[in-house]
C-alpha positions as CSV (number, residue, x, y, z in Angstrom):
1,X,58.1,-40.4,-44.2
2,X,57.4,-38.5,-41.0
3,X,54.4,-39.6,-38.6
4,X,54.0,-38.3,-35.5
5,X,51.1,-39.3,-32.4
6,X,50.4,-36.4,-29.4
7,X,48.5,-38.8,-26.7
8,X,46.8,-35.9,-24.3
9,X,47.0,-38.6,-21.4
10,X,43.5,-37.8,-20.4
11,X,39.8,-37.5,-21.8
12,X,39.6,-34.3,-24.2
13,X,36.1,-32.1,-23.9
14,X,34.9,-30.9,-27.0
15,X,30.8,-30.2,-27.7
16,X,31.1,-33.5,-30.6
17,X,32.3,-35.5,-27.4
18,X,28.9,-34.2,-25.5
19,X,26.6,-35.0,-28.2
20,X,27.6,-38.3,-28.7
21,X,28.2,-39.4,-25.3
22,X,24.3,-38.1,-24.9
23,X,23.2,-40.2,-27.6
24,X,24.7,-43.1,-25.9
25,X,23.3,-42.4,-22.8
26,X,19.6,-41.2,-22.7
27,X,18.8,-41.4,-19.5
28,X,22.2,-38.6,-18.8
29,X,20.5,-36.5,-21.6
30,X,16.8,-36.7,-20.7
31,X,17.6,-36.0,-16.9
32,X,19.5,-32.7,-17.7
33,X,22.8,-33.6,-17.0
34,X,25.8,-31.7,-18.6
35,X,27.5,-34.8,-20.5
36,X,31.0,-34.0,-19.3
37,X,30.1,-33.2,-16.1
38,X,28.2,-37.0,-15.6
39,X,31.2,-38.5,-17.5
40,X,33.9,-37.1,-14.8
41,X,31.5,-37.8,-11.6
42,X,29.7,-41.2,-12.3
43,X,30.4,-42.4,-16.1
44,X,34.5,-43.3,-15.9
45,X,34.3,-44.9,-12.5
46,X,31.2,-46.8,-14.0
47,X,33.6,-48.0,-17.3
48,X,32.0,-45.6,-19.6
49,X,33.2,-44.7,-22.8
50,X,34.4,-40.5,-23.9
51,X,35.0,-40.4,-27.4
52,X,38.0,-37.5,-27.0
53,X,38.7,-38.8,-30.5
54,X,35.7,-36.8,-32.2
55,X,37.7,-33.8,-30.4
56,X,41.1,-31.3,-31.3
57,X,44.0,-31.9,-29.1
58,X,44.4,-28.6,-27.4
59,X,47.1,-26.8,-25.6
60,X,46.6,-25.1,-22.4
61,X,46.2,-21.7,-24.5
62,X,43.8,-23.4,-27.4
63,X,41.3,-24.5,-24.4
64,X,37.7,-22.6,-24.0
65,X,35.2,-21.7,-21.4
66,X,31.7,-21.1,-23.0
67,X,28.8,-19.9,-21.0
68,X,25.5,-19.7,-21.8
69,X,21.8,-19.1,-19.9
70,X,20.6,-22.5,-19.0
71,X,17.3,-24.2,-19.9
72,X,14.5,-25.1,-18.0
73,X,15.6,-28.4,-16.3
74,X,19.0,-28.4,-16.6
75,X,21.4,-29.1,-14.1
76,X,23.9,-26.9,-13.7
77,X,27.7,-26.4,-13.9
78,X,30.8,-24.2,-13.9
79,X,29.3,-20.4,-13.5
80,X,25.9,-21.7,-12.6
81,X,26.9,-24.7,-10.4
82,X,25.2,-26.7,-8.4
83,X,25.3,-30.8,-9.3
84,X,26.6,-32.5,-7.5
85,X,23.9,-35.4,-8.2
86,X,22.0,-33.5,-10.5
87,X,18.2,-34.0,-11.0
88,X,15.7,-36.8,-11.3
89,X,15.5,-39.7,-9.0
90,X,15.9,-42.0,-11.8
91,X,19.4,-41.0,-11.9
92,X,20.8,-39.5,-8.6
93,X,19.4,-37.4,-5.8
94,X,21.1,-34.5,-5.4
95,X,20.5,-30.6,-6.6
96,X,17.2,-29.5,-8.5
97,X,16.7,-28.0,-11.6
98,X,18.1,-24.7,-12.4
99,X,16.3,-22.0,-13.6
100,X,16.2,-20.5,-16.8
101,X,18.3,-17.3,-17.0
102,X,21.2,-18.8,-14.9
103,X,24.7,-19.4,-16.6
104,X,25.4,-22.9,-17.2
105,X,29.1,-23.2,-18.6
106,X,32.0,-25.5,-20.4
107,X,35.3,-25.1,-19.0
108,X,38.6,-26.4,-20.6
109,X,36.4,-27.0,-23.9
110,X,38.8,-28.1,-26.8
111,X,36.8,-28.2,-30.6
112,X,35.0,-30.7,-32.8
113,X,37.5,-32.1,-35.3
114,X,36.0,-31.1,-38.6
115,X,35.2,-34.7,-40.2
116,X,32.1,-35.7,-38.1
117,X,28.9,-34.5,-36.7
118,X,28.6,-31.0,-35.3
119,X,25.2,-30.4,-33.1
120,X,23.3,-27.3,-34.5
121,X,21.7,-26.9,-30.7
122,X,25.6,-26.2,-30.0
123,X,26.2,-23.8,-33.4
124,X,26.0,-19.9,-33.3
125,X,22.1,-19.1,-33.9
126,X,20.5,-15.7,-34.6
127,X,16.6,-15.7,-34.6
128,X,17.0,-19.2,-34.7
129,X,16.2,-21.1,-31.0
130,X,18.3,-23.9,-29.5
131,X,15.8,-26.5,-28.1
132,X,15.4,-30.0,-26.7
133,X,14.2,-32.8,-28.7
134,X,14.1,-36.2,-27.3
135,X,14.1,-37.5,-30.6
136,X,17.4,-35.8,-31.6
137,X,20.5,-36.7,-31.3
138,X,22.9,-35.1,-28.9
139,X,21.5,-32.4,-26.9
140,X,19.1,-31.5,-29.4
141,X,18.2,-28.9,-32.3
142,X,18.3,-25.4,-33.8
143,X,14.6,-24.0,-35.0
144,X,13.9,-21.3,-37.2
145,X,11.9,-19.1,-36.6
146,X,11.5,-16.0,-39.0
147,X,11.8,-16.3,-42.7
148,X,14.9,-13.7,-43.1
149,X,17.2,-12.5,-40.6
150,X,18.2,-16.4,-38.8
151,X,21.3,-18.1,-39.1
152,X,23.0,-21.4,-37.8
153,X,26.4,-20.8,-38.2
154,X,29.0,-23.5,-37.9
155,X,32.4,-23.3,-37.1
156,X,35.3,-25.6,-38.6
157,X,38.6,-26.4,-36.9
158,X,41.7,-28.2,-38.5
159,X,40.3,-29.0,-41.7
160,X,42.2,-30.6,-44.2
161,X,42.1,-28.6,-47.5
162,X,40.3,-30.2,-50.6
163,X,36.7,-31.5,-51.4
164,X,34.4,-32.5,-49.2
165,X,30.6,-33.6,-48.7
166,X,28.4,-31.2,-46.2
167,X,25.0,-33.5,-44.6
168,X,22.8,-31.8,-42.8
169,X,20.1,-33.8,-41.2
170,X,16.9,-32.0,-40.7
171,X,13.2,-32.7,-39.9
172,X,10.0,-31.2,-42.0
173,X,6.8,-32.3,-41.3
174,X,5.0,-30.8,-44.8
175,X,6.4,-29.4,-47.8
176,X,2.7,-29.3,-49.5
177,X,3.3,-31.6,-52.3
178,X,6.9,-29.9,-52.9
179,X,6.2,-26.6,-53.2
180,X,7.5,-25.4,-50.1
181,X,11.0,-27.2,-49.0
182,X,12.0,-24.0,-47.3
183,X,15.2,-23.9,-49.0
184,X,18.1,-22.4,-47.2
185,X,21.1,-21.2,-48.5
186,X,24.1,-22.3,-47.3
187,X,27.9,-20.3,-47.7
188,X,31.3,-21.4,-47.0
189,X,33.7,-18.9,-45.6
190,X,31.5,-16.1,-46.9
191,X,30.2,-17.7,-50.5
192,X,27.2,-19.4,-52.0
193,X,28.3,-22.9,-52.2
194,X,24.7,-24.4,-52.7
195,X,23.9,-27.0,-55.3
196,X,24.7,-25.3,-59.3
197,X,21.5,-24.8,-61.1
198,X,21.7,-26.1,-64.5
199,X,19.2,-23.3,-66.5
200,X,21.2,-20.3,-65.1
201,X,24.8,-21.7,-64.1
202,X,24.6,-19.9,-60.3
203,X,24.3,-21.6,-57.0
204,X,21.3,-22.1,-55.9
205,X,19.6,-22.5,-52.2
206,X,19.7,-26.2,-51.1
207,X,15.7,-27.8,-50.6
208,X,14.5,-29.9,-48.0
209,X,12.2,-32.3,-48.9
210,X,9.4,-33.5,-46.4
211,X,10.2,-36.4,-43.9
212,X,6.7,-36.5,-42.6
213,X,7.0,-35.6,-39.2
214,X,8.6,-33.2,-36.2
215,X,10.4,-36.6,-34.8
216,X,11.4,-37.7,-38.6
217,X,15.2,-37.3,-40.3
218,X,16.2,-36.9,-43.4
219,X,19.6,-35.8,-44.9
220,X,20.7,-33.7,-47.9
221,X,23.7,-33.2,-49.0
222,X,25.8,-31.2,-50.9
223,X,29.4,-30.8,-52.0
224,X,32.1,-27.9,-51.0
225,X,35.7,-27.1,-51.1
226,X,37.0,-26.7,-47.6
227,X,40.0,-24.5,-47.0
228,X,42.8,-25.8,-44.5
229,X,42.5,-24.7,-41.0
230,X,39.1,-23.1,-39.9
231,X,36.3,-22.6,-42.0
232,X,32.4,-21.0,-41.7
233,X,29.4,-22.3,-43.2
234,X,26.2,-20.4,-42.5
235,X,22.5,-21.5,-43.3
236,X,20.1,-18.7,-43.7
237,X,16.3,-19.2,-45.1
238,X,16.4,-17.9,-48.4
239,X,14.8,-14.4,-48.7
240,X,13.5,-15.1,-52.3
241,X,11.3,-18.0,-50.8
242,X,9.8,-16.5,-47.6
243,X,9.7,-19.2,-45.7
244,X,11.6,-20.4,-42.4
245,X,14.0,-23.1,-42.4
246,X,13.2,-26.6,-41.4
247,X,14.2,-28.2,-38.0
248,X,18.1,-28.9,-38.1
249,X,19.4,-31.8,-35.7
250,X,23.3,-31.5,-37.0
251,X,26.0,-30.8,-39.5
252,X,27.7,-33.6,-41.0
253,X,31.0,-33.5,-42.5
254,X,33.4,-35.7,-44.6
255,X,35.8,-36.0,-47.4
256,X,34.8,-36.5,-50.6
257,X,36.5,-39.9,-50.8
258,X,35.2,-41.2,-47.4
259,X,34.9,-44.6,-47.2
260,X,31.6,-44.5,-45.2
261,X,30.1,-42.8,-47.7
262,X,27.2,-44.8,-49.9
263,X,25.7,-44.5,-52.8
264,X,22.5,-46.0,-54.4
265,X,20.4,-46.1,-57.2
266,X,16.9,-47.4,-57.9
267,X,14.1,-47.3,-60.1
268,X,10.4,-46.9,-58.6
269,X,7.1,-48.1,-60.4
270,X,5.0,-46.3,-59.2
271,X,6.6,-44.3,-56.3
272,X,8.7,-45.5,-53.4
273,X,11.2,-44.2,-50.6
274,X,14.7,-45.4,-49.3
275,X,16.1,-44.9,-46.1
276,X,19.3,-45.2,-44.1
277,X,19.3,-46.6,-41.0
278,X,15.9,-44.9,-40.1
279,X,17.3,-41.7,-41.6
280,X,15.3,-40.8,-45.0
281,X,17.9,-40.6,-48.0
282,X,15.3,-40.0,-50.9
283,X,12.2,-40.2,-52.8
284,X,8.1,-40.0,-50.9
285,X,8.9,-39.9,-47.4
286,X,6.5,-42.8,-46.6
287,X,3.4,-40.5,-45.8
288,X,-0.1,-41.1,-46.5
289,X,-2.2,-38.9,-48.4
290,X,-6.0,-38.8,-47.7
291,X,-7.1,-40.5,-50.1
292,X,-4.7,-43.4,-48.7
293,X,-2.1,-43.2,-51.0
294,X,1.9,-42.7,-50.6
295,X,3.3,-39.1,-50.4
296,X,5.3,-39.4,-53.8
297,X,8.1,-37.1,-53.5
298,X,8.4,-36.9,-57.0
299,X,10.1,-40.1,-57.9
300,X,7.9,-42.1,-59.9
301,X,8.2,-44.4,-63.1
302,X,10.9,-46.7,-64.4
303,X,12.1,-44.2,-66.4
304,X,13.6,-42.3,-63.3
305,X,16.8,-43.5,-62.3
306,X,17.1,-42.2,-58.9
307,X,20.8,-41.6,-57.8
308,X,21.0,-41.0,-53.5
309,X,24.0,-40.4,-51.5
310,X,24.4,-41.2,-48.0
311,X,26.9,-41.7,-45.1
312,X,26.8,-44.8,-42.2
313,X,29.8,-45.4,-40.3
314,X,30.8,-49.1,-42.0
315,X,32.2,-50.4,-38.6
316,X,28.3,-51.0,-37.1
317,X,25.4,-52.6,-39.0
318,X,23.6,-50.6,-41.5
319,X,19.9,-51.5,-42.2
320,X,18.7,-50.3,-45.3
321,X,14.9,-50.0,-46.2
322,X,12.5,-49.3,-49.4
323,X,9.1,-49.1,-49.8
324,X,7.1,-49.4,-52.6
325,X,4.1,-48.8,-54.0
326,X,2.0,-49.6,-57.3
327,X,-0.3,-46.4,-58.0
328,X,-2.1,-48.1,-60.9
329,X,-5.7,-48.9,-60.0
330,X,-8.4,-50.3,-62.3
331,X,-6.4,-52.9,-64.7
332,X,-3.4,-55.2,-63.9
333,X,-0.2,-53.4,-63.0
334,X,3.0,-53.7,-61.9
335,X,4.3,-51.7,-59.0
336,X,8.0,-52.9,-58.3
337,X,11.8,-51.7,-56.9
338,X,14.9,-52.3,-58.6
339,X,18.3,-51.2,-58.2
340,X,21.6,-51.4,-56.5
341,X,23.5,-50.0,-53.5
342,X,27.2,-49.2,-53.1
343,X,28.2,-48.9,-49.2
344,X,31.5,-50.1,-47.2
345,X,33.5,-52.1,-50.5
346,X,30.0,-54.0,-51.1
347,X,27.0,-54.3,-54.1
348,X,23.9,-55.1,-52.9
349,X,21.4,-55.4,-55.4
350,X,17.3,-55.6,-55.0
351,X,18.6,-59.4,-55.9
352,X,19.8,-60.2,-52.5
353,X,18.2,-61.6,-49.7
354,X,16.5,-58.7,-48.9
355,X,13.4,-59.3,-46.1
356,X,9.8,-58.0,-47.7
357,X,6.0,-57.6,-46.6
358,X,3.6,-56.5,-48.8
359,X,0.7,-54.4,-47.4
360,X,-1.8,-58.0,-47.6
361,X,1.0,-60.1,-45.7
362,X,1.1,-61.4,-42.2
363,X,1.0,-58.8,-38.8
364,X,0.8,-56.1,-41.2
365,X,-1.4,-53.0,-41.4
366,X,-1.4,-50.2,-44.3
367,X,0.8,-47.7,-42.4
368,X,3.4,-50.5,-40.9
369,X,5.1,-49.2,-37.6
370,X,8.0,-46.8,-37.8
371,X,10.6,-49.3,-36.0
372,X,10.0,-51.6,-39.5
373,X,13.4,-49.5,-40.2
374,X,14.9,-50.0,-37.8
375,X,18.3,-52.1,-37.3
376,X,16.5,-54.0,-34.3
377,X,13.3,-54.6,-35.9
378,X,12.2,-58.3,-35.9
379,X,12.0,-59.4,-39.6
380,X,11.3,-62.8,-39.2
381,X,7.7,-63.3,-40.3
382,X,8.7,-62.0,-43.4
383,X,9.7,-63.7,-46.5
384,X,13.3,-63.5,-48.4
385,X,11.9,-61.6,-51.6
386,X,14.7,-63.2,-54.0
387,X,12.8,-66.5,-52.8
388,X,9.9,-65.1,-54.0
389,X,7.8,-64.8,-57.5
390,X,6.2,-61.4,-55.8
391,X,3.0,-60.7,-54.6
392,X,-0.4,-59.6,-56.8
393,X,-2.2,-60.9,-59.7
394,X,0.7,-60.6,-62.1
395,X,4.5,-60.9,-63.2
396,X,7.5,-62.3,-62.1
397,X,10.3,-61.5,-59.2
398,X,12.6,-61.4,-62.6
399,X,12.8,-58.4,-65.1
400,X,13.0,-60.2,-68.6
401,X,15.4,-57.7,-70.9
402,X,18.4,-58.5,-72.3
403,X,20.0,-55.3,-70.9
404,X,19.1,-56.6,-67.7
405,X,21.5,-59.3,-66.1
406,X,19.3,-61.9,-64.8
407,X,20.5,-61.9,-61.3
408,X,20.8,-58.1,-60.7
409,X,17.5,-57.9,-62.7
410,X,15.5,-59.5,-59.6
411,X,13.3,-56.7,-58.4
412,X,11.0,-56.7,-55.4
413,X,7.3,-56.1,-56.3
414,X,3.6,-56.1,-55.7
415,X,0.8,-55.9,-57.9
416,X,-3.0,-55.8,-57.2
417,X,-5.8,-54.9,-59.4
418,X,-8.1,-52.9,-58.6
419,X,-5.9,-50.4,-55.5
420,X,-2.7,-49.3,-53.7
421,X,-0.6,-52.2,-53.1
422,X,2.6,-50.8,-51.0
423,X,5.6,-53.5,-50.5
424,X,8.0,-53.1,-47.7
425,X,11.8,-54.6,-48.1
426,X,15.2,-54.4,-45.2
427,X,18.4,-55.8,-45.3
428,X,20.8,-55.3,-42.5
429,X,24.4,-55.7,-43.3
430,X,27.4,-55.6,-40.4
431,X,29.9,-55.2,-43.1
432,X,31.8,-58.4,-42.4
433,X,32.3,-59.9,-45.5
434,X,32.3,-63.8,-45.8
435,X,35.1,-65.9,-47.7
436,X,34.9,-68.2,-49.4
437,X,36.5,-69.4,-52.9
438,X,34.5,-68.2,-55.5
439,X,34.6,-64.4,-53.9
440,X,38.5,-65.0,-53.0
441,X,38.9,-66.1,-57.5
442,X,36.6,-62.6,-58.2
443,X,38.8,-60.3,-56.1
444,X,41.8,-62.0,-57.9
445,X,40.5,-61.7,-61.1
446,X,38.5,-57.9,-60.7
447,X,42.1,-56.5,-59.5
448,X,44.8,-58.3,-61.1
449,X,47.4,-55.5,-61.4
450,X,46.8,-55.0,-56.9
451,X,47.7,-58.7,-57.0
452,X,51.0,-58.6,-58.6
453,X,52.2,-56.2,-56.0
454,X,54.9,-57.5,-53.8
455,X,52.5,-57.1,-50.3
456,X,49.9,-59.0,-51.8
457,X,52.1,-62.0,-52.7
458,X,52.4,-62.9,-49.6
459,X,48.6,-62.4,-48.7
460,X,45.6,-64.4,-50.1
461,X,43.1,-62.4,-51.4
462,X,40.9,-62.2,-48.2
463,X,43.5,-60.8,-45.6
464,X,44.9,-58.8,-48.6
465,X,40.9,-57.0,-48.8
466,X,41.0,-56.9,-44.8
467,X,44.5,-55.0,-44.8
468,X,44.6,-52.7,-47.7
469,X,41.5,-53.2,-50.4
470,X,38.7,-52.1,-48.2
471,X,40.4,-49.0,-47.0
472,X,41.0,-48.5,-51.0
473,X,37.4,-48.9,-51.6
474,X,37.8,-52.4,-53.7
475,X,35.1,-54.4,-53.7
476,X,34.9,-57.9,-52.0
């Protein structure tokens, strides 16, 4: 075996570094400050944090200087200098904002490793614009503009060879009922390497349904061989369509087999929408129609299994959301979730103590506030839904079928009579799994043949999950 370490002995810059240390730091972004720039003046004498490892180690001949015209407001640096201060009293007095047309520029800039985000405001764009967007992350997004001709083009670095997932997170405020996702189609190194559609057997442009707003995310994702070294993938609106793309916010990479990677699967009567930490993952995007009814997104009945993928880094908490909604008026229905979600080595089934509101419950209103998905929200008016028959006229918490176990059968639901009845569920996990012995005898039992090995001997089934099953993906 042969491992080797190269420490570069000092912060590397590469644009993945920027956006994230943006993200952290708002007030850096939303005073126009050049991330590395703040970092090397005020944010490592002030203890904060680079995150060179989001970045290529480069040589003294791998290293870049990238120019480009400044926006309005920003504060400048390299070609375009001056900071020193920057803008905005609320940070530090010092040197206006520049102008636009002047050259604002990134000197010994390294590249983005390629498992990560990448920030489309930082990717190649023809036609398409780079703007600000406070609610964005890093320094903000690529637009569309015309329906043929515009590209975000995304470049790759030190790739390891093999399969790999592609996100891109995105923001579309309407796709009229579907029928306009402005589909783009996306190549890698030069090929169509959308989704396969099943009637004719060819790749197909990749759809992006509606997250209900300008300041909303959703993710898509796709899968694609990666070459090793560099690679290229390009979106262009799809000319067959005629439409422009939607609003991209980044590019998210990672292996196929990445352990931060999530799947889940649920059943909606009548209609209902999961999220990711804020981020919409699938179904109705939580938008109301006129007539005060959910924005389906297509996924209604219990005869749809609905299969999502995601990606949340498992080393913070993740909240997970759904919201549901019984479409049946005029004679007793049943409008209810169940399902099951696979994320960082753990089940969580509609069964667990998930935190729900129906539409009728306390401090709620028909359109509950955005921040109800959010990892900070305060959840504790509401009631543990596996404590809980439902809410409505009718049924049980507890799906009666014997094809149904009777603990993953619990199902969240609401049910009313004569209208829309919407019920609203979150569970925050921080992926720190308890012990105890009942959970230590399951892990022994599910993996008997990882037990025999000589390392685990030695290890009780806990510290063996800590050191060597989660990274395997084995379930605690």
């Amino acid at each position: 075996m042969f491992c080797r370490h190269v420490e570069a002995n000092r912060e590397i810059n590469c644009p993945a570094a920027q956006a994230q240390y943006l993200h952290e730091h708002r007030s850096v972004r939303e005073a126009s400050w050049p991330a590395w720039n703040h970092y090397n003046s005020l944010g490592r004498a002030q203890g904060e944090v680079w995150h060179s490892e989001l970045c290529n180690t480069c040589t003294a001949a791998d290293y870049q200087s990238v120019c480009q015209a400044a926006h309005a407001g920003d504060c400048l640096d390299g070609g375009g200098r001056p900071i020193p201060g920057c803008n905005n009293a609320g940070v530090v007095q010092g040197a206006g904002p520049s102008s636009v047309g002047q050259i604002q520029c990134d000197d010994n800039l390294c590249t983005n490793k390629c498992r990560g985000l990448h920030d489309a405001f930082d990717a190649t764009l023809v036609g398409a614009v780079a703007q600000k967007d406070g609610s964005a992350y890093g320094k903000g997004i690529a637009n569309f503009i015309n329906a043929r001709g515009d590209s975000i083009t995304f470049q790759l670095h030190a790739c390891n060879a093999g399969a790999h997932k592609i996100g891109i997170n995105y923001a579309l405020a309407n796709d009229h009922d579907g029928a306009n996702q402005r589909p783009l189609v996306v190549t890698v190194n030069g090929v169509n390497a959308g989704p396969i559609d099943r009637r004719t057997g060819l790749h197909a442009s990749l759809r992006f349904p509606e997250t209900g707003g300008w300041s909303e995310w959703g993710e898509v994702y796709m899968d694609v061989q990666l070459n090793g070294g560099q690679n290229t993938v390009v979106l262009t609106p799809d000319p067959a369509v005629g439409q422009s793309g939607a609003n991209i916010n980044y590019m998210r990479v990672f292996p196929t087999d990445d352990y931060d990677q999530g799947m889940a699967r649920f059943n909606f009567d009548n209609s209902g929408a999961f999220y990711v930490n804020e981020v919409l993952v699938g179904g109705g995007d939580g938008s109301w129609n006129s007539d005060g009814s959910l924005q389906l997104g297509g996924v209604t009945g219990w005869d749809i299994t609905n299969t999502f993928t995601f990606h949340a880094a498992c080393d913070a908490p993740t909240v997970y959301s759904v919201h549901g909604m019984d479409a049946e008026t005029g004679r007793p229905g049943l409008g209810g979730i169940i399902g099951e979600i696979t994320h960082c080595g753990e089940v969580i089934t509609t069964g667990a103590r998930w935190k729900c509101t129906p539409t009728d419950g306390p401090g709620v209103t028909a359109e509950l506030v955005s921040e109800w998905k959010s990892v900070n929200f305060d959840d504790s008016g509401w009631e543990i839904g596996s404590e809980r028959a439902g809410w409505g006229s009718a049924g049980t918490g507890t799906i009666e079928d014997a094809v149904v176990d009777a603990i993953v059968g619990k199902m969240m639901w609401t049910s009313d009579y004569d209208g829309h009845n919407d019920v609203f569920c979150r569970i925050v996990h921080d992926h720190k799994p308890p012990n105890c012995k009942d959970a230590a005898d399951r892990y022994a039992q599910d993996y008997p043949e990882i037990m025999q090995q000589r390392e685990a001997r030695t290890l009780s089934p806990f510290a063996h999950f800590n050191q060597f099953g989660r990274a395997e993906g084995r379930i605690w």
